[in-house]
mmCIF file of the protein (N, C-alpha, C, O) and its ligand, coordinates in Angstrom:
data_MODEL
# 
_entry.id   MODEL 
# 
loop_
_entity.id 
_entity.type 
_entity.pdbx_number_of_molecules 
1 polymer     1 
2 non-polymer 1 
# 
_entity_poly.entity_id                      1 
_entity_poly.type                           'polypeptide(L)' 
_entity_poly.nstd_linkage                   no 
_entity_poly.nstd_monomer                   no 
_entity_poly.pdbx_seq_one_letter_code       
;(UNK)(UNK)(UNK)(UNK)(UNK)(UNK)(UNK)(UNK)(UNK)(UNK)(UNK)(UNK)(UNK)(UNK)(UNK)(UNK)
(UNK)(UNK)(UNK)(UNK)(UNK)(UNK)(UNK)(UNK)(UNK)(UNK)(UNK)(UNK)(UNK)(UNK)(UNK)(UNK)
(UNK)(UNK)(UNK)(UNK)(UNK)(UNK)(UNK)(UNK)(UNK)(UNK)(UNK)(UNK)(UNK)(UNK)
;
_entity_poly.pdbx_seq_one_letter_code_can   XXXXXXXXXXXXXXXXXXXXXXXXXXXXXXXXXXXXXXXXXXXXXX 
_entity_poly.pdbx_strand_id                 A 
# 
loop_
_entity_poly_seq.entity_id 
_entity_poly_seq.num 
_entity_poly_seq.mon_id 
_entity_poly_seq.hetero 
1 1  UNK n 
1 2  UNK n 
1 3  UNK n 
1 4  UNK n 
1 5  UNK n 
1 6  UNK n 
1 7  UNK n 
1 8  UNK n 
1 9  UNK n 
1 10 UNK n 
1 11 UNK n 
1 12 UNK n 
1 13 UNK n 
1 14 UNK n 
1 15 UNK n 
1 16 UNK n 
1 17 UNK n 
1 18 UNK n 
1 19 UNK n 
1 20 UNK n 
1 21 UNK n 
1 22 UNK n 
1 23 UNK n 
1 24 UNK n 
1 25 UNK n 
1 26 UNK n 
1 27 UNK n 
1 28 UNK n 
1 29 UNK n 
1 30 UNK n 
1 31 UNK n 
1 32 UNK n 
1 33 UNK n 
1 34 UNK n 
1 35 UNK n 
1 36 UNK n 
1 37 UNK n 
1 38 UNK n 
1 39 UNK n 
1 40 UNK n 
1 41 UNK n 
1 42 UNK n 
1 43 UNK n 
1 44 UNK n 
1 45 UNK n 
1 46 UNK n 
# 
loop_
_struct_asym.id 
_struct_asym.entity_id 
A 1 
B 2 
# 
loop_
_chem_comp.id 
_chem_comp.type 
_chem_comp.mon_nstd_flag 
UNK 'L-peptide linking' . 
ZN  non-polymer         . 
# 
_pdbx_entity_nonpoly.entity_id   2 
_pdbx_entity_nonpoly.name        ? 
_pdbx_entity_nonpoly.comp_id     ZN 
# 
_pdbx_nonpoly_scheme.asym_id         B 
_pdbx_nonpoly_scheme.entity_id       2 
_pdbx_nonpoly_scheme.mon_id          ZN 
_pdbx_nonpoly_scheme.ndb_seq_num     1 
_pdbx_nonpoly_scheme.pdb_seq_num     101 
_pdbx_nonpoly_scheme.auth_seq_num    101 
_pdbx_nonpoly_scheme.pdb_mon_id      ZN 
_pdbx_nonpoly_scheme.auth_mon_id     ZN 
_pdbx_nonpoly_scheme.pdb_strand_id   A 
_pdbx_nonpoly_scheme.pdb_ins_code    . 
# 
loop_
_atom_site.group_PDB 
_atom_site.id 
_atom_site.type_symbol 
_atom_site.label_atom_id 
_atom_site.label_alt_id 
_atom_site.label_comp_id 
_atom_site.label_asym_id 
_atom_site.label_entity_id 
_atom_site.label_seq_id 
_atom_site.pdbx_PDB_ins_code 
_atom_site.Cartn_x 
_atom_site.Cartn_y 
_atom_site.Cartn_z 
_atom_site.occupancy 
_atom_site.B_iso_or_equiv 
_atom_site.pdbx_formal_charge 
_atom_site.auth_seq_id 
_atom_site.auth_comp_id 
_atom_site.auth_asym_id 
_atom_site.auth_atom_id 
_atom_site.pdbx_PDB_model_num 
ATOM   1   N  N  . UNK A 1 1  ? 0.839   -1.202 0.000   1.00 0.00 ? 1   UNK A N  1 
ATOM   2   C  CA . UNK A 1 1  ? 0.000   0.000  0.000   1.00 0.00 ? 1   UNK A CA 1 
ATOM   3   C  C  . UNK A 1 1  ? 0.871   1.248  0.000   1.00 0.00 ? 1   UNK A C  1 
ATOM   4   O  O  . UNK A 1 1  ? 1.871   1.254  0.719   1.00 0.00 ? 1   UNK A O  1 
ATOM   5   N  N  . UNK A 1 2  ? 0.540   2.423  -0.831  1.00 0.00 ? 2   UNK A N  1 
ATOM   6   C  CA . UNK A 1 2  ? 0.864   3.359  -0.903  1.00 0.00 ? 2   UNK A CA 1 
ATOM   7   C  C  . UNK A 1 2  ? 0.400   4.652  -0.499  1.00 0.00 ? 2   UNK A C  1 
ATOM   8   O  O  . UNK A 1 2  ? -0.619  5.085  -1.038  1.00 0.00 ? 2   UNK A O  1 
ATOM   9   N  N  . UNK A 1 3  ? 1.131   5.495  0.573   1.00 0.00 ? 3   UNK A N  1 
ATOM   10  C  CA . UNK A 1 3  ? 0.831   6.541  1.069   1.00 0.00 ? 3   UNK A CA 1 
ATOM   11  C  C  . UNK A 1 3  ? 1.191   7.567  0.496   1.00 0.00 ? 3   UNK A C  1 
ATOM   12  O  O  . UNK A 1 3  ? 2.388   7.513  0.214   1.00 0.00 ? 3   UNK A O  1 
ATOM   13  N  N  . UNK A 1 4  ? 0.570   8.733  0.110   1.00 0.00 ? 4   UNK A N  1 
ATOM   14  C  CA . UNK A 1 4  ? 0.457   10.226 -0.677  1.00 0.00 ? 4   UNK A CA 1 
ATOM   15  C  C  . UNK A 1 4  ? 0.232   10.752 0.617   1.00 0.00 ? 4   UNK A C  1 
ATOM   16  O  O  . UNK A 1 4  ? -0.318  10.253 1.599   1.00 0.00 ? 4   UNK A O  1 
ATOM   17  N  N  . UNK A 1 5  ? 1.022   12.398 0.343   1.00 0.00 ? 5   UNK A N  1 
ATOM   18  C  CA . UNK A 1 5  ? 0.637   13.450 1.828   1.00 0.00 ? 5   UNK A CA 1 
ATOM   19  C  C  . UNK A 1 5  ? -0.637  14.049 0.638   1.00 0.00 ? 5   UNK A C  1 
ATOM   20  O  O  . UNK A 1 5  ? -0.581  13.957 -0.589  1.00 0.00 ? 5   UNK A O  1 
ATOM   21  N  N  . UNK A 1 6  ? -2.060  14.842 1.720   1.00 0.00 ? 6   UNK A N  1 
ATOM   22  C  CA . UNK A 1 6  ? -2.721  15.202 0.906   1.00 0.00 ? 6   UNK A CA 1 
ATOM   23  C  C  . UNK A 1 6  ? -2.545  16.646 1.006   1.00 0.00 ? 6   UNK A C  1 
ATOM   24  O  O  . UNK A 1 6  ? -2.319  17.336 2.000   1.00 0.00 ? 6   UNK A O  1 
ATOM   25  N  N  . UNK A 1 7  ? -2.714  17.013 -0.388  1.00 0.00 ? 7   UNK A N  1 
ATOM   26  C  CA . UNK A 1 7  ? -2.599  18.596 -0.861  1.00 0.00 ? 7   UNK A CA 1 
ATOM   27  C  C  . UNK A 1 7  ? -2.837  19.352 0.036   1.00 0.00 ? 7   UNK A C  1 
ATOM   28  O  O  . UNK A 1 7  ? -2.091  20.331 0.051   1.00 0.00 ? 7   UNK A O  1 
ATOM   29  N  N  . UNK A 1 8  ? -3.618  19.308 0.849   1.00 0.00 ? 8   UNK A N  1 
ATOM   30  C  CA . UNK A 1 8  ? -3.812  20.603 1.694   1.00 0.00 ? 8   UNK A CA 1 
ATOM   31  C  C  . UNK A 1 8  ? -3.352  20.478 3.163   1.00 0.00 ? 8   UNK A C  1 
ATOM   32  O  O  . UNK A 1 8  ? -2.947  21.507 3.704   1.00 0.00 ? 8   UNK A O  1 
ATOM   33  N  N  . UNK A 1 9  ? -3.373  19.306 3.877   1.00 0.00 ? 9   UNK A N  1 
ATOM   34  C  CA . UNK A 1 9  ? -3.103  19.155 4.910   1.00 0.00 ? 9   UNK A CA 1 
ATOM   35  C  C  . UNK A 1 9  ? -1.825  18.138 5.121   1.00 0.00 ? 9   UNK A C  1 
ATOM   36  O  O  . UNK A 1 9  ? -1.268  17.962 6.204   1.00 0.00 ? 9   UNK A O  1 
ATOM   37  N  N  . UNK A 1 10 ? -1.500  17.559 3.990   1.00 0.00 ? 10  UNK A N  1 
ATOM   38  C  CA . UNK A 1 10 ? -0.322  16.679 4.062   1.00 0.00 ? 10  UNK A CA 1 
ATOM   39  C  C  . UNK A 1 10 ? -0.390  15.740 4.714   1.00 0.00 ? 10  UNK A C  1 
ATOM   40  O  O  . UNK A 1 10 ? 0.649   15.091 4.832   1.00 0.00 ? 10  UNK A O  1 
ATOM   41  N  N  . UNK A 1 11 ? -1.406  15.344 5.294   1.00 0.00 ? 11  UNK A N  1 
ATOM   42  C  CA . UNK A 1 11 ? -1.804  13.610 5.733   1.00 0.00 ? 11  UNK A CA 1 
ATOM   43  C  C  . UNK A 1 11 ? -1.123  12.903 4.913   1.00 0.00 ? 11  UNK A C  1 
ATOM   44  O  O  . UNK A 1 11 ? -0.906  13.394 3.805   1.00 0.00 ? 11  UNK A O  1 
ATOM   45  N  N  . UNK A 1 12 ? -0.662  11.720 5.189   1.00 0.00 ? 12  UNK A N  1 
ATOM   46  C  CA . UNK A 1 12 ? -0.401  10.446 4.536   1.00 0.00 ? 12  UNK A CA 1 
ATOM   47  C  C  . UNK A 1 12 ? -1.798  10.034 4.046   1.00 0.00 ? 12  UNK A C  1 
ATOM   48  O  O  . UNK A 1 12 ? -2.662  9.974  4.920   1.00 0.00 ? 12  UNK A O  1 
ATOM   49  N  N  . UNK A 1 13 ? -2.200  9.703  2.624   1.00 0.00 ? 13  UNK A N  1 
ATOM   50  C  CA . UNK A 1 13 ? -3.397  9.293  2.252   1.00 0.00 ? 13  UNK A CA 1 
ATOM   51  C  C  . UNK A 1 13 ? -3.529  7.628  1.463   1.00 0.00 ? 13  UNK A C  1 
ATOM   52  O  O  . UNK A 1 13 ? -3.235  7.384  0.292   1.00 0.00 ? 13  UNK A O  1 
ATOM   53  N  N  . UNK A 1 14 ? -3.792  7.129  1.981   1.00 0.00 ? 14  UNK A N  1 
ATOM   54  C  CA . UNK A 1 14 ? -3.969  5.263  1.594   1.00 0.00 ? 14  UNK A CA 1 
ATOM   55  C  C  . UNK A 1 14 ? -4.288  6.141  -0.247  1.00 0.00 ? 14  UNK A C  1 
ATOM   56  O  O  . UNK A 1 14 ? -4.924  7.119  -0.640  1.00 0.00 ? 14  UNK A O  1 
ATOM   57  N  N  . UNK A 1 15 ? -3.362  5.010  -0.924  1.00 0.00 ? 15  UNK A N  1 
ATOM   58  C  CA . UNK A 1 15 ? -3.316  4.831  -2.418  1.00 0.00 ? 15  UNK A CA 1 
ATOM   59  C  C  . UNK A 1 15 ? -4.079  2.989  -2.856  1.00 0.00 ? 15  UNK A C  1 
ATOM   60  O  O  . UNK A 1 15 ? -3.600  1.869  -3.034  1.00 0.00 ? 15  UNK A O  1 
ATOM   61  N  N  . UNK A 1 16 ? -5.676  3.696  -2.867  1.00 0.00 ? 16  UNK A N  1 
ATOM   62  C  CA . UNK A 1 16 ? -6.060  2.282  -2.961  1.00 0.00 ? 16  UNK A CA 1 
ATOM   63  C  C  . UNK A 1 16 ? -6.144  1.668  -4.953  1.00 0.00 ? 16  UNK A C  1 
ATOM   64  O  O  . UNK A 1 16 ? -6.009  0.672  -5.664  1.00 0.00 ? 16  UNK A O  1 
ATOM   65  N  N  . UNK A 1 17 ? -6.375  2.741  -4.983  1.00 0.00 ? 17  UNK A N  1 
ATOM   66  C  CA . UNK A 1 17 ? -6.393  2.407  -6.562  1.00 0.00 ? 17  UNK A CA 1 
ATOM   67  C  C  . UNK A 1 17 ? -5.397  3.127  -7.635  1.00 0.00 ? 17  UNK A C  1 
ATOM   68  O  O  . UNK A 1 17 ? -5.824  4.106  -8.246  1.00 0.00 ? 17  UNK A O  1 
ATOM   69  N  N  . UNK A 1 18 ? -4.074  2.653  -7.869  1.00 0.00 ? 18  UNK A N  1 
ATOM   70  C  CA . UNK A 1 18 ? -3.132  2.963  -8.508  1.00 0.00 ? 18  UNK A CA 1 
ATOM   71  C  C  . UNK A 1 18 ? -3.547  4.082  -9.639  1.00 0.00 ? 18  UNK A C  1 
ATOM   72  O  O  . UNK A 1 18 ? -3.074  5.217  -9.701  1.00 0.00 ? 18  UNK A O  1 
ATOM   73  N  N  . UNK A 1 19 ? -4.789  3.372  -10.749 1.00 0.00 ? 19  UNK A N  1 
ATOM   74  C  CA . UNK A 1 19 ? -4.561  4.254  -11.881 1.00 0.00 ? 19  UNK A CA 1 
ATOM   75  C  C  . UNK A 1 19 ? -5.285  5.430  -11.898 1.00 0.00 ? 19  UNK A C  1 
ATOM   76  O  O  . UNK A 1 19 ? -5.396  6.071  -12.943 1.00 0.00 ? 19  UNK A O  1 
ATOM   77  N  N  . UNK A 1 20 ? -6.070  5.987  -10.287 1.00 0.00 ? 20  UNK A N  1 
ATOM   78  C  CA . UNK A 1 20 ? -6.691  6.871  -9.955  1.00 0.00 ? 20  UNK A CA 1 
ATOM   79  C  C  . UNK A 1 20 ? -6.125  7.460  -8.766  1.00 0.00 ? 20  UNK A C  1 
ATOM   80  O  O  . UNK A 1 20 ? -6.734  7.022  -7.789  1.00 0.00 ? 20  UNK A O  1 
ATOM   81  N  N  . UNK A 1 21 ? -5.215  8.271  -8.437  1.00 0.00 ? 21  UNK A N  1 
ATOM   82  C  CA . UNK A 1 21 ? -4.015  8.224  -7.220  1.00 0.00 ? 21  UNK A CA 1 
ATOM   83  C  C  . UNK A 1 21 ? -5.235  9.674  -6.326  1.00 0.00 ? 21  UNK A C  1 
ATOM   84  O  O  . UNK A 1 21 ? -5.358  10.821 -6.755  1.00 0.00 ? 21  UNK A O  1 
ATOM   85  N  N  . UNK A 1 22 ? -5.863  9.161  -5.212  1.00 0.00 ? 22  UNK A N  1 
ATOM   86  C  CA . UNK A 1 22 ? -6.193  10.187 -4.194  1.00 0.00 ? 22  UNK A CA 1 
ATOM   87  C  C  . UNK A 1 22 ? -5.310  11.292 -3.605  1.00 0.00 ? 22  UNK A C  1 
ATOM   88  O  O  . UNK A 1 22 ? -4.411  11.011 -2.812  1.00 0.00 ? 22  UNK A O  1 
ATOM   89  N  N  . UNK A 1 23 ? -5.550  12.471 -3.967  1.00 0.00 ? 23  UNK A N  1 
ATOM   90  C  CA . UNK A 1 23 ? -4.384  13.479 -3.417  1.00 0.00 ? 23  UNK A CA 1 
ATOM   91  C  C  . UNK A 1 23 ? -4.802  14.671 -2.142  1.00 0.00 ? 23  UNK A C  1 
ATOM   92  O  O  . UNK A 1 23 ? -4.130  15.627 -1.755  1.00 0.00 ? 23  UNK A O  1 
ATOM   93  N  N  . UNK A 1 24 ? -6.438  14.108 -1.591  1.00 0.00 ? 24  UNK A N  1 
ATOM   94  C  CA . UNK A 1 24 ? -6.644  14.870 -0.607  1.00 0.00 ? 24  UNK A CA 1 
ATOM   95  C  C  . UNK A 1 24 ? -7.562  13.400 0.495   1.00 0.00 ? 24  UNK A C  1 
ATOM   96  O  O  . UNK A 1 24 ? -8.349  12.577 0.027   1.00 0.00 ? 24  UNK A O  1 
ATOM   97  N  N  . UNK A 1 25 ? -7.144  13.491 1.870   1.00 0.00 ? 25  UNK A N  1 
ATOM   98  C  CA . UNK A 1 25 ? -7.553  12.791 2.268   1.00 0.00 ? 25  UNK A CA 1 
ATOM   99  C  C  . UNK A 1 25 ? -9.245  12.263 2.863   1.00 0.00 ? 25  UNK A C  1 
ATOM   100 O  O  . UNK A 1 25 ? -9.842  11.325 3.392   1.00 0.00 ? 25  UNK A O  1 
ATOM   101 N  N  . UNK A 1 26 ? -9.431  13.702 2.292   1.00 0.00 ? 26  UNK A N  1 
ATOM   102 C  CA . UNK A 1 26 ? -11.164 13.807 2.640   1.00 0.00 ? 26  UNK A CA 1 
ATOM   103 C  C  . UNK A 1 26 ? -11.894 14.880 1.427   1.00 0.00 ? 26  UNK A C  1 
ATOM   104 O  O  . UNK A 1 26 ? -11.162 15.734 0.927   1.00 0.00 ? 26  UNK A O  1 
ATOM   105 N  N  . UNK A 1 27 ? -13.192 14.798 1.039   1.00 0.00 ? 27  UNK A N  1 
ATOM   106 C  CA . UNK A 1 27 ? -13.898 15.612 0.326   1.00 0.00 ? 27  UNK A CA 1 
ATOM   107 C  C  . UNK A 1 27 ? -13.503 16.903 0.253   1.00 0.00 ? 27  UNK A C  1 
ATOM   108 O  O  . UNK A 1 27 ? -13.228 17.651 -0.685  1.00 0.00 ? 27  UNK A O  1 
ATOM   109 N  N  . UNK A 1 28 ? -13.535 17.032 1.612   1.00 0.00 ? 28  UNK A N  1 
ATOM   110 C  CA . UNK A 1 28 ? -13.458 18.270 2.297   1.00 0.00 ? 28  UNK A CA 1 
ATOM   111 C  C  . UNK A 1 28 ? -12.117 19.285 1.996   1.00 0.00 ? 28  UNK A C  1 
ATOM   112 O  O  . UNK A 1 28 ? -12.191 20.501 2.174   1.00 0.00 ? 28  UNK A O  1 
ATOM   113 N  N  . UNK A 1 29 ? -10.951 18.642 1.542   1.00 0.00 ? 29  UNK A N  1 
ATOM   114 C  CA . UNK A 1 29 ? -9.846  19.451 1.630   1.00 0.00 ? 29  UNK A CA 1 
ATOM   115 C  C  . UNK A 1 29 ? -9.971  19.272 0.251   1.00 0.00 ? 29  UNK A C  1 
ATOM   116 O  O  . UNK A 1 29 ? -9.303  20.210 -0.182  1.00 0.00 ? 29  UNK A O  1 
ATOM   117 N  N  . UNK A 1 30 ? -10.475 18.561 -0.869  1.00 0.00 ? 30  UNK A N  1 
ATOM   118 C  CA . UNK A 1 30 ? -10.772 18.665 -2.219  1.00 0.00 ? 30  UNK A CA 1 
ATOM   119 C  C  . UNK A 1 30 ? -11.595 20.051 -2.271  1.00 0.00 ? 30  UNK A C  1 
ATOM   120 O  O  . UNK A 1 30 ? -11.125 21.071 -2.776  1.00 0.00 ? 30  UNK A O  1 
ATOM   121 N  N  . UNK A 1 31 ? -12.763 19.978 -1.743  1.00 0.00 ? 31  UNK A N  1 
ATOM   122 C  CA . UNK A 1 31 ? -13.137 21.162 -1.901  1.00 0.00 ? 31  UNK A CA 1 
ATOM   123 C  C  . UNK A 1 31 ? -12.478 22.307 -1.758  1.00 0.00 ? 31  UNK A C  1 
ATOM   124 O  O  . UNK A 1 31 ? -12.064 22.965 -2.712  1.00 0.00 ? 31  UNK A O  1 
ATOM   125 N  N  . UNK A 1 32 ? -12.288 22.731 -0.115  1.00 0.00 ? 32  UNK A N  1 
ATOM   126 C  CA . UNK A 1 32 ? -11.414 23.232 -0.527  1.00 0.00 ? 32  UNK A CA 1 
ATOM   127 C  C  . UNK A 1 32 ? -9.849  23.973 -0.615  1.00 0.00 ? 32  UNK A C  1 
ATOM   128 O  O  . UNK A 1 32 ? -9.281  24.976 -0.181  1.00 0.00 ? 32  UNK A O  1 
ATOM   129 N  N  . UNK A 1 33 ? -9.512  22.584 -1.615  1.00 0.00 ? 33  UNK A N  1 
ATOM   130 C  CA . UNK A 1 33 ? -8.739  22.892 -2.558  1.00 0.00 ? 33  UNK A CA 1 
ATOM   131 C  C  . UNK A 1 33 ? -8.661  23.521 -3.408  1.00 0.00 ? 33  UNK A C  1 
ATOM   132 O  O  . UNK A 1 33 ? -7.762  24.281 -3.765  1.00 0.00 ? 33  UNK A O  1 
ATOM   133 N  N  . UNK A 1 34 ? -9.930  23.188 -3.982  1.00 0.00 ? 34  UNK A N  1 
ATOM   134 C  CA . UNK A 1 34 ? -10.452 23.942 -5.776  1.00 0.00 ? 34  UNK A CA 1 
ATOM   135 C  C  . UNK A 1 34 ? -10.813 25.430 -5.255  1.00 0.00 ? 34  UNK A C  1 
ATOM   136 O  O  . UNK A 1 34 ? -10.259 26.396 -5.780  1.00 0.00 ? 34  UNK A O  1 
ATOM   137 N  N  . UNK A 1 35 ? -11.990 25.640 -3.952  1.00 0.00 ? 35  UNK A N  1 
ATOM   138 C  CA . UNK A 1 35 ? -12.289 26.900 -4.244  1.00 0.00 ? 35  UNK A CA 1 
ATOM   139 C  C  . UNK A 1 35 ? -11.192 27.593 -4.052  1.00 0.00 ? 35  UNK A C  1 
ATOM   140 O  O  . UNK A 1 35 ? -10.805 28.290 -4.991  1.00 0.00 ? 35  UNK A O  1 
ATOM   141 N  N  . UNK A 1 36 ? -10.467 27.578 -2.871  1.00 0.00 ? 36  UNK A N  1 
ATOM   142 C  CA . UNK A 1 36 ? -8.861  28.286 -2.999  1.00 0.00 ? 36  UNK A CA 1 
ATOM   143 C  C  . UNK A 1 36 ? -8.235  28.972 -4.328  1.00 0.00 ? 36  UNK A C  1 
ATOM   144 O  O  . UNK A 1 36 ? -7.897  30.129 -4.577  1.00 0.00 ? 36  UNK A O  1 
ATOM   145 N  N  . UNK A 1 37 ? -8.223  27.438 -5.278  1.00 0.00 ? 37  UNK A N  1 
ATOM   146 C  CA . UNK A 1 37 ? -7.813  27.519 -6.482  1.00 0.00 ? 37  UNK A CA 1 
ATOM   147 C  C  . UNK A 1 37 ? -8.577  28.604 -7.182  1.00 0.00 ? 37  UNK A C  1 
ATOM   148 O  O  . UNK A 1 37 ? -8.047  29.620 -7.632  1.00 0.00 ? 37  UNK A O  1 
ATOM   149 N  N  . UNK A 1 38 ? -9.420  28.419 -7.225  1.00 0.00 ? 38  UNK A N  1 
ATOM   150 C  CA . UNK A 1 38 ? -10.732 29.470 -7.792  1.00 0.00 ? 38  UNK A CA 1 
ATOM   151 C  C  . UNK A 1 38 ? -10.666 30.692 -7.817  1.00 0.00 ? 38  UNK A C  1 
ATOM   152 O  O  . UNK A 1 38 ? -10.402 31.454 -8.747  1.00 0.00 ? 38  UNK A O  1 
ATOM   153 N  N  . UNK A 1 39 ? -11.075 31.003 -6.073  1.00 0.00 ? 39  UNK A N  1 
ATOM   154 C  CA . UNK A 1 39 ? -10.523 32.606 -5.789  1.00 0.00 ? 39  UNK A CA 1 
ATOM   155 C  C  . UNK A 1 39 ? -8.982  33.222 -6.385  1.00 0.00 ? 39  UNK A C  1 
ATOM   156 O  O  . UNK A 1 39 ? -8.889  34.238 -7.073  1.00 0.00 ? 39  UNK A O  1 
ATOM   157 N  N  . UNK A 1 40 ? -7.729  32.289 -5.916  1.00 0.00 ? 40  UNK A N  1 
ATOM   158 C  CA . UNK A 1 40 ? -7.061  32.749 -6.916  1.00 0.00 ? 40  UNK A CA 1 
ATOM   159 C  C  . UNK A 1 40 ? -6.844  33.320 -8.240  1.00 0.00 ? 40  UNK A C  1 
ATOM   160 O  O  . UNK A 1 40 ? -6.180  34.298 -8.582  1.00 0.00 ? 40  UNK A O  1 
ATOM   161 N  N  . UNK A 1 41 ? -7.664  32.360 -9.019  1.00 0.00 ? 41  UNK A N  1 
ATOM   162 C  CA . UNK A 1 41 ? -7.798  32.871 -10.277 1.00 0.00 ? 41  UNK A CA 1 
ATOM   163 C  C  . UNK A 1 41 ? -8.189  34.049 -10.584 1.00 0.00 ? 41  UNK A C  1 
ATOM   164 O  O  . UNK A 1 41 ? -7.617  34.798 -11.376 1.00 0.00 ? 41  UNK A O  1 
ATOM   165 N  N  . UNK A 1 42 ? -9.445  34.337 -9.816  1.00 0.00 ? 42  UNK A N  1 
ATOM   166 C  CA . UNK A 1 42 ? -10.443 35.462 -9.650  1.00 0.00 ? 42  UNK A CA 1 
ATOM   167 C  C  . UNK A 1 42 ? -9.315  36.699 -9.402  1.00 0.00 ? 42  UNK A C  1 
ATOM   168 O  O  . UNK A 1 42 ? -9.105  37.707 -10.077 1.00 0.00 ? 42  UNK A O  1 
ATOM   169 N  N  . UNK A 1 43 ? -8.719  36.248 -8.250  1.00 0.00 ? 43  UNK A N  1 
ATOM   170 C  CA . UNK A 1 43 ? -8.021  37.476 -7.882  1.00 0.00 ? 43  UNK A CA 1 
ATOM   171 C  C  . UNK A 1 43 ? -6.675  38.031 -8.688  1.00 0.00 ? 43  UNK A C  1 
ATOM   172 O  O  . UNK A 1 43 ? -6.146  39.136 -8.579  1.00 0.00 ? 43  UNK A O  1 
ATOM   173 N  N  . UNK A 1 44 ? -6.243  36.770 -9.638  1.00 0.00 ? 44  UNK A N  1 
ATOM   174 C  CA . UNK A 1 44 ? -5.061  36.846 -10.361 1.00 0.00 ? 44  UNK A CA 1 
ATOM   175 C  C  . UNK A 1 44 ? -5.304  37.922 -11.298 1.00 0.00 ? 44  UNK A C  1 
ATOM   176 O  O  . UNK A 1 44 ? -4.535  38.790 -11.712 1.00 0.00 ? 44  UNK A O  1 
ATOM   177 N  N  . UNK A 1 45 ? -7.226  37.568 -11.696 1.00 0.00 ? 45  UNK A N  1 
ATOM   178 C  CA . UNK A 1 45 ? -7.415  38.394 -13.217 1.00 0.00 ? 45  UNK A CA 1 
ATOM   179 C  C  . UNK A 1 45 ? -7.652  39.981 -13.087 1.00 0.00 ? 45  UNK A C  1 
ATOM   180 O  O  . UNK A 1 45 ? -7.499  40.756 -14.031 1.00 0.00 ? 45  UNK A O  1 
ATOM   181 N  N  . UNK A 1 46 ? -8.044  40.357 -11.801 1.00 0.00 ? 46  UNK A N  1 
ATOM   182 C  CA . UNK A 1 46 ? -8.229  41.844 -11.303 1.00 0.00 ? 46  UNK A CA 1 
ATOM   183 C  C  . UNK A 1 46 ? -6.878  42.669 -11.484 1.00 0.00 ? 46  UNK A C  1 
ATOM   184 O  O  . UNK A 1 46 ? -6.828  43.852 -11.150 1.00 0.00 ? 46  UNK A O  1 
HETATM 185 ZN ZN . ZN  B 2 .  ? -6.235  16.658 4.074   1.00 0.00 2 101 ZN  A ZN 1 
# 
């Protein structure tokens, strides 16, 4: 088994399915992840 830290919080995250690699350890830091990502953008284009 393979452990990934996840994107936002850097947990070690179980790699259960190789050709789909999990990079946040819960919904929750996926989310947000993206909106983070988002607002950035927003704020990049001002
Ligand atoms: Zn996390």
């Amino acid at each position: 088994m393979r452990l990934k830290p996840c994107k936002w919080c850097g947990r070690p995250v179980e790699q259960r399915r190789w050709w789909r690699p999990k990079r946040f350890c819960g919904r929750w830091h996926h989310v947000k992840y993206r909106f983070t990502s988002l607002v950035m953008n927003v704020v990049d284009s001002f």
